[in-house]
N, C-alpha and C positions, 0 to 999 in steps of 0.2 A: 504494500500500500504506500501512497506517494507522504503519506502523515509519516510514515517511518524510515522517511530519505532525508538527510541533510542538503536542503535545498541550497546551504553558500557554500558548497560543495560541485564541482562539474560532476554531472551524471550522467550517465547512457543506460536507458530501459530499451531493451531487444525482446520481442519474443513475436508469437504469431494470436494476434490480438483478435480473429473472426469478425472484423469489422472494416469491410473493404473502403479505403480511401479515398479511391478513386469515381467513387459516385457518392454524389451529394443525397446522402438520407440525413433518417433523423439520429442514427446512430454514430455516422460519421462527424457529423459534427457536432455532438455531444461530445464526443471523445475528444476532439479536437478545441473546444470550449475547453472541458475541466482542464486538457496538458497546460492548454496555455495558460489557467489559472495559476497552475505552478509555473510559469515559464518555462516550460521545456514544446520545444520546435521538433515537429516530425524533419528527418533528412532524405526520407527516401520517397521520388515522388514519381514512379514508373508501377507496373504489377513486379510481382514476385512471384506469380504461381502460371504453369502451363494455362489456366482458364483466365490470365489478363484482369486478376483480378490483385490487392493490396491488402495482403491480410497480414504479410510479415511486417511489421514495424520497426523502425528503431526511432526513437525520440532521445533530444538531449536538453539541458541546461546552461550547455558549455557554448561560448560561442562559437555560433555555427560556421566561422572561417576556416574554425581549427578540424572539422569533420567534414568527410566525406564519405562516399559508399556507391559501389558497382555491381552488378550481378556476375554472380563468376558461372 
């Protein structure tokens, strides 16, 4: 939970969130409301899965100059 992360701290949350990115619902940008509550920035903004869809995430706190990310 984001209550039990040192938010002046730089962090990276990675995992596969079931909440595709890529199309505007009401869960995508729910999700995207609370991160930025905490200030943290999704960095990955293509699909990650065979079906073109954005269910992998990674978000960070740090600034976002210093991260990057590609599909290998």
């Amino acid at each position: 939970m984001l209550i039990n992360i040192p938010l002046n701290r730089p962090t990276i949350i990675i995992g596969d969130f079931n909440v595709n990115m890529l199309i505007k619902e009401s869960k995508s940008t729910m999700l995207k409301n609370f991160m930025n509550k905490y200030k943290f920035e999704i960095i990955i903004f293509e699909f990650t899965t065979i079906y073109n869809t954005q269910l992998d995430h990674i978000w960070t706190n740090a600034p976002i100059q210093q991260c990057f990310s590609s599909i290998t």
